[in-house]
C-alpha positions in Angstrom: -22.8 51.9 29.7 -19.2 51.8 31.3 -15.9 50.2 29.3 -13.0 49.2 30.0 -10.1 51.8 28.6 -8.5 51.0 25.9 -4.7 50.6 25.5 -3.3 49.8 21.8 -0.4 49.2 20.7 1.4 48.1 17.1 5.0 47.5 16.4 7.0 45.7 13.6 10.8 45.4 13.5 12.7 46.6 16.9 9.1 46.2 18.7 10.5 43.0 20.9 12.8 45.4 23.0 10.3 48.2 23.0 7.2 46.9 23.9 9.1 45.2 27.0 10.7 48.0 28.2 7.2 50.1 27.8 5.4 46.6 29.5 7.9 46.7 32.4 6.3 50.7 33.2 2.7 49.1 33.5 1.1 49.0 36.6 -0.2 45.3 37.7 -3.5 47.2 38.9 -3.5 49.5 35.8 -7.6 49.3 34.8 -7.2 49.2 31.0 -6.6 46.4 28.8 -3.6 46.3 26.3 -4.3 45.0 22.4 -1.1 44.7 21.1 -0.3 44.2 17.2 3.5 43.1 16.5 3.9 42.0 12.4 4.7 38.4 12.9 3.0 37.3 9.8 2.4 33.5 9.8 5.1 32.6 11.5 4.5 30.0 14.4 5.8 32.9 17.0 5.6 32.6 20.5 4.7 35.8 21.8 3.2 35.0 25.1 6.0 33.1 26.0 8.3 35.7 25.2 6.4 38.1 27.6 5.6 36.1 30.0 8.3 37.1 32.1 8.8 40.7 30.6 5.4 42.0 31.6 3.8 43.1 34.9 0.2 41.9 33.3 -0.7 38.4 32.1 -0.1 37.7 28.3 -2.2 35.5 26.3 -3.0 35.8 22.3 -6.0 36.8 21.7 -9.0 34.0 20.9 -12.1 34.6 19.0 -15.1 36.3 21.2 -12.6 36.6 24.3 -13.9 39.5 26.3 -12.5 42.3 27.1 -10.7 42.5 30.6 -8.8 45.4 32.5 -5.2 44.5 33.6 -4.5 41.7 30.6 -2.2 42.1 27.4 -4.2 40.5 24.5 -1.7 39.7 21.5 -2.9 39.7 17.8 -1.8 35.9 16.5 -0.4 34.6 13.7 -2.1 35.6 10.6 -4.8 37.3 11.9 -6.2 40.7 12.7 -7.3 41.5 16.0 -10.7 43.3 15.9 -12.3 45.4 18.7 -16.1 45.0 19.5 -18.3 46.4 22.1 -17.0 44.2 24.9 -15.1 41.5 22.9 -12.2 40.8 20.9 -12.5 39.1 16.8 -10.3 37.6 14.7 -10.7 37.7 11.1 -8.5 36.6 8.0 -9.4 40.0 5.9 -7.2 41.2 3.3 -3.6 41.9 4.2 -3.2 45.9 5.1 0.5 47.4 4.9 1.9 44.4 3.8 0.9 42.7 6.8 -2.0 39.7 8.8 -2.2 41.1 11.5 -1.9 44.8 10.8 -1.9 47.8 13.2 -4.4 50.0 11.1 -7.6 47.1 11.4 -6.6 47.2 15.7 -6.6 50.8 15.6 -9.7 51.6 13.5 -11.9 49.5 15.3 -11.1 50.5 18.8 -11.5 53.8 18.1 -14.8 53.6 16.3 -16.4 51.1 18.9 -14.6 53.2 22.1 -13.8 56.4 21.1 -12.2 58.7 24.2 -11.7 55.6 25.8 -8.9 54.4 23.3 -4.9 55.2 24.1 -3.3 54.3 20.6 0.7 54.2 20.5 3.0 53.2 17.7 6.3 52.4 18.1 9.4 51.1 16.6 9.2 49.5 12.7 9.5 49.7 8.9 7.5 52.0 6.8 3.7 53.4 7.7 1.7 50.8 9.5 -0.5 52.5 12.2 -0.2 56.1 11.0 -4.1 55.4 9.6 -5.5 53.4 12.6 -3.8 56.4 15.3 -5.5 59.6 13.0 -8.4 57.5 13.4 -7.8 57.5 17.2 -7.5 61.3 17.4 -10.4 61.9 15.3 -12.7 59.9 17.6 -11.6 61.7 21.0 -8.5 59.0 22.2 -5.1 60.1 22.8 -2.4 59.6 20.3 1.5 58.6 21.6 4.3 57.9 19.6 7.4 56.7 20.6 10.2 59.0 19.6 12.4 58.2 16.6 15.1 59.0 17.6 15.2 56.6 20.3 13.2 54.0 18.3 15.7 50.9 16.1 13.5 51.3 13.3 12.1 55.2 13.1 9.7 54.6 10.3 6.4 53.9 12.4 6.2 56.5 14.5 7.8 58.9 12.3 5.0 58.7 9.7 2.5 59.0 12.9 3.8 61.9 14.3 4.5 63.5 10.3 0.2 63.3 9.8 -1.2 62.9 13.1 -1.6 65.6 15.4 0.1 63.2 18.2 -0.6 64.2 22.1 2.9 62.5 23.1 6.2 61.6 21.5 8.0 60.2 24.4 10.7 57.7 25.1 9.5 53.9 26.1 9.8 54.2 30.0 8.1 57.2 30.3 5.3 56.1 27.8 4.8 53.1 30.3 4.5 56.0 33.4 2.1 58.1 31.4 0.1 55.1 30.3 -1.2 53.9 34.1 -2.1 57.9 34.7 -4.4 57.7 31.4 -5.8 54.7 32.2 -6.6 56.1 35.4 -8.4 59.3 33.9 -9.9 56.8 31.4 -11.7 54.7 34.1 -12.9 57.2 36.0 -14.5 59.5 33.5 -16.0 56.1 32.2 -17.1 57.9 29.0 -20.0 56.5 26.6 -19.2 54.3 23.6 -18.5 56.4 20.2 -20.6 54.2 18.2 -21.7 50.9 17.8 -19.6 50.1 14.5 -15.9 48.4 14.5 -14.0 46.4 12.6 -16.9 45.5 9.9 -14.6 46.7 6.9 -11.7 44.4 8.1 -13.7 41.8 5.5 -13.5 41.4 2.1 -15.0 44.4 0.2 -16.3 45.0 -3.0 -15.2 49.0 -3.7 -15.9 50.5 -6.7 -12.5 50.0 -8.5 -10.5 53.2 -9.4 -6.5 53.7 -11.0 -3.7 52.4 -10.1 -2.8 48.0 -10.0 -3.2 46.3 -6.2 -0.7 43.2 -5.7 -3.8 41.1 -6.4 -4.6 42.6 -9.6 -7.7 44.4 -8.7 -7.8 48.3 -9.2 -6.8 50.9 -6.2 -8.8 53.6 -4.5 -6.8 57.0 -3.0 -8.6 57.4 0.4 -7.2 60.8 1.9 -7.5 60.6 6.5 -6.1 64.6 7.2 -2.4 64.8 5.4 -2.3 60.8 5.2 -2.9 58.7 2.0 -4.0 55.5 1.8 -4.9 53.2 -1.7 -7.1 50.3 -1.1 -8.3 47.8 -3.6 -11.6 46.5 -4.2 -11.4 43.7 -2.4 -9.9 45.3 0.8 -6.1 44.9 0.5 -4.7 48.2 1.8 -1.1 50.5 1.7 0.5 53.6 2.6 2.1 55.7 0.0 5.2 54.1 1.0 4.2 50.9 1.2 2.7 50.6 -2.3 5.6 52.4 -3.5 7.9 49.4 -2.3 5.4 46.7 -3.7 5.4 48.1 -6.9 9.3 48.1 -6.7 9.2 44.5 -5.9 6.6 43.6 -8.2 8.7 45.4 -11.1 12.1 43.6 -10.0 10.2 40.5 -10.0 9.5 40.7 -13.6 12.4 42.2 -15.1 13.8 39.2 -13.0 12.2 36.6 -14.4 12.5 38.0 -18.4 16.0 38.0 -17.4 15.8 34.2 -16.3 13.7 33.4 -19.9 16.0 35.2 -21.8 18.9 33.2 -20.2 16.9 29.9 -20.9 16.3 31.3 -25.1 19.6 31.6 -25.2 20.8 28.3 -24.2 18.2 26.4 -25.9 19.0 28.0 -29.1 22.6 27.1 -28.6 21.7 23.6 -28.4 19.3 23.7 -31.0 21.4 24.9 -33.4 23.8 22.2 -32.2 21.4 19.1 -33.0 20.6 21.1 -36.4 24.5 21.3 -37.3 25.1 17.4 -36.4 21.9 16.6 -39.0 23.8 18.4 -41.8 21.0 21.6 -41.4 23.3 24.7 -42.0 21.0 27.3 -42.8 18.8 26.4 -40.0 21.5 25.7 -37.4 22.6 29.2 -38.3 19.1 30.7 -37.7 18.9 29.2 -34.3 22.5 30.9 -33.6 21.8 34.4 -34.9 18.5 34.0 -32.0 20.8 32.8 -29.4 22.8 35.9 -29.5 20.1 38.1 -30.0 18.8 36.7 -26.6 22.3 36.9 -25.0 22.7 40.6 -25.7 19.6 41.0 -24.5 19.7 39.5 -20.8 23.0 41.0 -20.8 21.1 44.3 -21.1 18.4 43.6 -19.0 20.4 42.3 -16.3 22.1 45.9 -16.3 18.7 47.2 -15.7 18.0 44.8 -13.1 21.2 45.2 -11.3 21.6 49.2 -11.3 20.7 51.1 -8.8 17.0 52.9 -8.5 15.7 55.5 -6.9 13.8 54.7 -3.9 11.8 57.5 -2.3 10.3 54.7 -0.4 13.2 53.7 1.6 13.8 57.7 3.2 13.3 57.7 6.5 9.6 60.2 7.2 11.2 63.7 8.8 12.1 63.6 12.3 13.8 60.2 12.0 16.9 58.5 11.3 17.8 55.5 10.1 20.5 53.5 12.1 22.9 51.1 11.3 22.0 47.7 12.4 23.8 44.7 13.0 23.0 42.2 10.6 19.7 39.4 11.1 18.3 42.1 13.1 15.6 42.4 10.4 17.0 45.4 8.2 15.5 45.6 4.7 18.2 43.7 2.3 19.9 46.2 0.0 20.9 45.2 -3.4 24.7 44.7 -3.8 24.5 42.1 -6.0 26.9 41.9 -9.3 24.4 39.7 -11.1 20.5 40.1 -11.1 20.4 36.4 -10.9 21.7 36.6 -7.5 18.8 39.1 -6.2 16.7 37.8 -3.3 13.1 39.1 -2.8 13.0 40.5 0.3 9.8 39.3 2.6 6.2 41.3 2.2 6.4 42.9 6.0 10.3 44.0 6.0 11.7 42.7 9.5 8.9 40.1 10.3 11.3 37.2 9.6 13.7 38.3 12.5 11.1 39.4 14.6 9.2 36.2 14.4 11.6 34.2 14.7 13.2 35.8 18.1 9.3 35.6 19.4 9.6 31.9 18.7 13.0 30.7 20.1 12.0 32.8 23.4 15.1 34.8 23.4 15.8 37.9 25.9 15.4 41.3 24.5 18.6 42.9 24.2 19.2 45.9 25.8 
């Protein structure tokens, strides 16, 4: 039974400007279709209006139970995951993955498992490890693995990771990942392999693992799950990270709560002040002094946790995988926010998929890519 090739591709922040300058390479006559994953969360993004007039091929987001067509783009919408079938596309609401709905790993993994040789998987610019899982999985079941390189990409963390555990056929810059992609698609349609298997996407659900160390976001225990020299922890009910990734959620998870004992102590203190207050006015000494002594036991101790809060960690998590750079970046361009602040009060949390904000929000006015 013949397919059509497969062309996938996920990006998070910087993966506006690269996917159009990689689109604007496609042939309009390539015979492959293109699943593309960009982190836009649930923001009300308009990506096929931002492509429309970047791309070569017709855009659309992707629908539920679309078929699959050669020479079309098929975006993953707002909070969803797009699923590969054996001839059609799915959308499901399964657990977040990487911080992020949609996620590159669920695109990834089910292409390759329901097309096998007949997948082309390419990561590109963005934050942290999303798509290093789905592309091994690429490799693994014959397709051809392309990252973009690093050093060219605005955000190096994506295809860094990749290319650190996957045994990657291509690290390329964007226009000649375009060229290269027409001639694979071209080999692809010709050799017309058979399918891989008959599985795909069935794990993007909810799951019920057998629960194992370690604390997922949602409270449920982890699970290590070890894909070559790549480590993944999933939870029970399917919410899944990279090393990094959990690393960071744990970081935010801890600030969270230091932040808020911080924000109860505050409130104890200042309470107790004015309890002790009403006490003194009804001629209650002793007690108004009790409620004083408490008050200043709770000051020193936001003062102290504050400290805590506000001084600097380490963050393993935030070093860029080898053979990639961090740049500087102008600010609203969707950069991580680093702590400067001289209060913990003044912290923000920064979003779950770091640079989804900007991203989105670029997608949804319709502005031009810079260059």
């Amino acid at each position: 039974m013949t397919h059509v090739p497969l062309i996938v591709i996920g990006a998070s922040a910087g993966g506006l400007d690269a996917l159009t300058a990689l689109l604007s390479e496609l042939s309009p006559k390539i015979p492959a279709a293109v699943l593309a994953v960009i982190h836009i969360g649930e923001s009300n993004a308009k990506l096929p209006v931002f492509f429309k007039n970047r791309s070569p091929l017709p855009v659309a987001y992707a629908q539920d139970y679309d078929p699959i067509e050669p020479g079309k783009v098929y975006f993953a919408p707002p909070d969803r995951h797009l699923i590969v079938e054996d001839g059609r596309l799915r959308l499901g609401r399964g657990p977040r993955e990487n911080h992020a709905r949609p996620a590159v790993d669920p695109l990834f993994r089910s292409a390759a498992e329901v097309y096998g040789p007949l997948v082309t998987g390419v990561v590109l610019s963005g934050y942290l490890t999303d798509g290093t899982a789905g592309l091994w999985e690429v490799k693994r079941r014959g397709g051809v693995a392309i990252v973009q390189d690093p050093d060219e990409a605005e955000v190096p963390g994506m295809p860094s990771s990749a290319r650190q555990h996957v045994a990657v056929d291509y690290c390329l810059g964007l226009k000649a990942i375009g060229r290269l992609l027409n001639s694979l698609a071209d080999e692809a349609a010709k050799k017309a392999p058979r399918l891989a298997s008959h599985g795909g996407g069935f794990d993007m659900d909810y799951t019920a693992e057998n629960p194992v160390a370690l604390t997922c976001t949602c409270g449920g225990a982890l699970r290590k799950i070890t894909k070559g020299t790549y480590t993944q922890y999933r939870c029970h009910i399917g919410h899944t990270f990279g090393t990094l990734g959990l690393a960071t959620e744990q970081f935010e998870q801890l600030r969270g709560v230091l932040e808020s004992a911080a924000r109860m102590l505050n409130e104890r203190g200042k309470f107790f002040r004015a309890t002790a207050s009403e006490a003194r006015l009804g001629k209650q000494e002793q007690a108004a002094r009790a409620w004083e002594a408490a008050a200043e036991e709770s000051e020193v101790r936001f003062d102290e946790l504050t400290k805590l809060v506000a001084a600097d960690w380490k963050r393993p998590d935030l070093v860029p995988a080898s053979g990639g750079k961090l740049k500087p970046r102008a600010p609203g361009n969707g950069e991580p926010a680093r702590r400067a602040a001289s209060s913990a009060m003044s912290l923000r949390k920064r979003g779950r998929s770091q640079g989804d904000a900007a991203t989105a929000k670029r997608a949804a006015n319709g502005r031009k890519a810079s260059a």
